[in-house]
N, C-alpha and C positions, 0 to 999 in steps of 0.2 A: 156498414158505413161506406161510401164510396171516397173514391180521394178528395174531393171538393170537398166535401165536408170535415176531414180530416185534416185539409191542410188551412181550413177556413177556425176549427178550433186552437190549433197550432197557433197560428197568429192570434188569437186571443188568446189565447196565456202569454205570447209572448209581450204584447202589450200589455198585461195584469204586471207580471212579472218588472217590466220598466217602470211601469208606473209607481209599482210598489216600493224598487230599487231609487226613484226620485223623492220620493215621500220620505227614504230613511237619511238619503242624501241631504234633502231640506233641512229636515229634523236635526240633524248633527250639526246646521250652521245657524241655526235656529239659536235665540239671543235669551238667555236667563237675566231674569230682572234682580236685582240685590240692592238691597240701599246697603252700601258701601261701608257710609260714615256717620257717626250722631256726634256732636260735639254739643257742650252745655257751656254757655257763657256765664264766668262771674256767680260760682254759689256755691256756699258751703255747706251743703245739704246732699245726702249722700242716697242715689238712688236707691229703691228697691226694687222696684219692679219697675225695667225699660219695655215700653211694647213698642215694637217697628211696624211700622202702617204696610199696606198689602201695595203692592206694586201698580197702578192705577192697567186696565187690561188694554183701554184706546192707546197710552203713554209705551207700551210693552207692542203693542202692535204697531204704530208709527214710529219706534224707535225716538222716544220724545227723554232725556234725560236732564235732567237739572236740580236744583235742591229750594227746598222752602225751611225759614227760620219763625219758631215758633217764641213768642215773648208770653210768661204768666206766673201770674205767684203761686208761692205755695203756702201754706196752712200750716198750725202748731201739727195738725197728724199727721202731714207728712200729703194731703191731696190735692192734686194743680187747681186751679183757681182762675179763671179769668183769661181763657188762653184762647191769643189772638198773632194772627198771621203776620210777623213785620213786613214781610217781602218772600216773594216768590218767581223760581223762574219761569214757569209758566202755571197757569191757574188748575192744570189738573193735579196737580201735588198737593192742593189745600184741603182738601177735603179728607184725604188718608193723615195726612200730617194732622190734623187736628184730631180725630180719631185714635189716631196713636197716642197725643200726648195726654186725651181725657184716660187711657187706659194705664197710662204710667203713674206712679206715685213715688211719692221719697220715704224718707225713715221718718217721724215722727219727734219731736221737740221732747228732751226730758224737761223733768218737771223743774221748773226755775230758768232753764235756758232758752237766751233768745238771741237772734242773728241780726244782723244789721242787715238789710236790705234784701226784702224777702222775693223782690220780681227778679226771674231769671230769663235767658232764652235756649234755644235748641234749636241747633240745624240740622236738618237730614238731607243726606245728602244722595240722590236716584241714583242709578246707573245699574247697564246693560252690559253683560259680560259674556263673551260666546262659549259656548260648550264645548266640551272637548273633544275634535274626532274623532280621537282614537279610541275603537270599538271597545277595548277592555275595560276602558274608564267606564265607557257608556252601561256597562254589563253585557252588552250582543255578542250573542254566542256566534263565533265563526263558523263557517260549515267546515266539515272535514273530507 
């Protein structure tokens, strides 16, 4: 190999290398989505199974956060019923929020009991929390 060629791969690794060093750089500031919070308005009916909707991926890439409440009855078995969006802060939340709360259900009515007022609601609430730099957390192993 002559030197041109040598110092011509040189610089391509060294730019692989940056590039690659930017990409980890991104990554670690890079924004994990969590819904936060779920709160249940007004019911005496005790979950069983809470399912949390999937982070919407446009809402995660725009950095878009906000929360949708969901209003719906429940049934002597304990399964939602009728469940409709009262408000939302932007419309890409509706669609995982309702998804979530058809997969959630409650405890089921013993026999002879019955509740006063069977429509409840649920807010979920979005947000984006940033990752932690620090490499340990992350698991990247440092060079030595």
């Amino acid at each position: 190999m002559n030197r041109r060629s040598c110092s011509r791969q040189r610089g391509v690794l060294a730019t692989g290398f940056i590039l690659v060093s930017l990409a980890v750089i991104a990554q670690e500031q890079d924004l994990t989505p969590r819904l936060s919070h779920v709160t249940d308005d007004d019911t005496d009916r005790v979950p069983m199974v809470t399912a949390f909707p999937d982070y919407p991926s446009i809402a995660r890439r725009d950095r878009i956060e906000g929360e949708a409440t969901v209003c719906f009855r429940i049934d002597t078995r304990g399964k939602v019923l009728s469940p409709r969006v009262r408000e939302s802060s932007h419309r890409i939340f509706v669609k995982p929020t309702l998804r979530a709360i058809r997969a959630s259900s409650f405890e089921p009515l013993r026999p002879g009991q019955t509740l006063k007022g069977s429509k409840t609601c649920r807010t979920y609430r979005y947000r984006l929390e940033s990752l932690p730099s620090n490499p340990d957390v992350l698991g990247v192993e440092q060079p030595e």
